[in-house]
N, C-alpha and C positions, 0 to 999 in steps of 0.2 A: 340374422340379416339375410334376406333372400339376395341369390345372387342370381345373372344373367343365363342362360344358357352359352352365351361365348364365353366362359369363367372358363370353359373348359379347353377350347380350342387352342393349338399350341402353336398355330400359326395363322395370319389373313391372306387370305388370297387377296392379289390387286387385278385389279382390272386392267389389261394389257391393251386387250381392243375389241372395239365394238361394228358388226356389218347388218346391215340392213339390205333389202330387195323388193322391188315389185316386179310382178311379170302379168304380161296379158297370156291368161290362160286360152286365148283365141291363136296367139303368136306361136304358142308351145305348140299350140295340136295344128297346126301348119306347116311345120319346122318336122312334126313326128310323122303327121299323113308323107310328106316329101322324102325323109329318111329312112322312117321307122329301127329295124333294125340299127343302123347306123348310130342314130343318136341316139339310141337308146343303151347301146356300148359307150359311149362316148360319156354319159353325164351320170348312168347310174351304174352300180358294182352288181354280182350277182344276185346277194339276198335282197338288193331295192327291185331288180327288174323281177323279182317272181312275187316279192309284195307288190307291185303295179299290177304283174299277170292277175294275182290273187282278187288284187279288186276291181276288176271288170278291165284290165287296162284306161282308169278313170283319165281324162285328163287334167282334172284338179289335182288329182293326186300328184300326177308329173310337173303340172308347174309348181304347184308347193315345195316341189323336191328342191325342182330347179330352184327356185328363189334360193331353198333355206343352203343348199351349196353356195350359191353366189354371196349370203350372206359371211356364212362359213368364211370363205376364202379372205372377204374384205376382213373380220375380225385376226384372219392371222395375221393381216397385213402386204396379201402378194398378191390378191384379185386373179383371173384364171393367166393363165403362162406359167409362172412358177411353178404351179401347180395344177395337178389336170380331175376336170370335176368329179371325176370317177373315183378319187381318190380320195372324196369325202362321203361319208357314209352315213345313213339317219337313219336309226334305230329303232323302230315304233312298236308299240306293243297297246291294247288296249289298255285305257283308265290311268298310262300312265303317260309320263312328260316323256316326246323324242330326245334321245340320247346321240352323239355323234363320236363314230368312228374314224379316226384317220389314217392314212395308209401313206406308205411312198414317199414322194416329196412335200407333200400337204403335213404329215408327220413329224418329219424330218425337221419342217422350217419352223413350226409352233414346238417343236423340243427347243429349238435354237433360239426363241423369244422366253422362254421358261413358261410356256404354258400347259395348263395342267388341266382345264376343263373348260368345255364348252356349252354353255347351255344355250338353248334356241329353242324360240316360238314361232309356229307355224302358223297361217292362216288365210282361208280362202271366203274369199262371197264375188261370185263373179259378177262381172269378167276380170275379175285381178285375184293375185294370189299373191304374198308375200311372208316374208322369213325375217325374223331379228334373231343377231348370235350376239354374245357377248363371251370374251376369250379371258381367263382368269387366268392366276399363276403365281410365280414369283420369279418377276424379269431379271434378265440373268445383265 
């Protein structure tokens, strides 16, 4: 008898919560020409701002970020105050899926729902860019 490949799995993850975002990438590089510096402390950690440097300082790339944080935050449930956007982190590596880091209070409060992974898709075609997360686990 063939069996599934979940035969194996010893536990499911539930889906705790799910965020979405759109952003006008016109908006972002507005908000960045007026700050620069500033908000660029403000939304991304160190390894996002030298991949930003890295890619031309694009600005799809910065709203994509943004979105996929704004997404972030809504799938843990506390949208930004509770938690500050620098505090979530997106992972990129070519050919493969972004990955997200949490830090801080963004951390802290997806320990405190029992979440345990976040997956999220990025994506741009301007003038917009948006982020879907979806927060899994096992709610506590």
């Amino acid at each position: 008898m063939k069996t599934s490949a979940f035969a194996e799995v010893k536990f499911v993850l539930t889906l705790i919560g799910l965020g979405v975002d759109l952003v006008s990438i016109d908006r972002i590089e507005k908000v960045y020409d007026k700050h620069r510096q500033r908000f660029l402390r403000r939304i991304l950690t160190a390894y996002e701002e030298d991949t930003f440097r890295e890619k031309g300082s694009s600005m799809v790339t910065l709203a994509a970020r943004y979105a996929a944080k704004e997404a972030v935050l809504k799938a843990i449930g506390c949208g930004i105050g509770p938690a500050a956007m620098n505090e979530v982190e997106i992972v990129t590596s070519p050919g493969k899926q972004p990955q997200v880091q949490l830090h801080g209070a963004a951390a802290r409060l997806a320990d405190e729902k029992g979440i345990i992974k976040i997956a999220i898709s990025l994506s741009h075609e301007p003038p917009l860019a948006c982020a879907f997360a979806a927060a899994t686990g096992k709610p506590k």
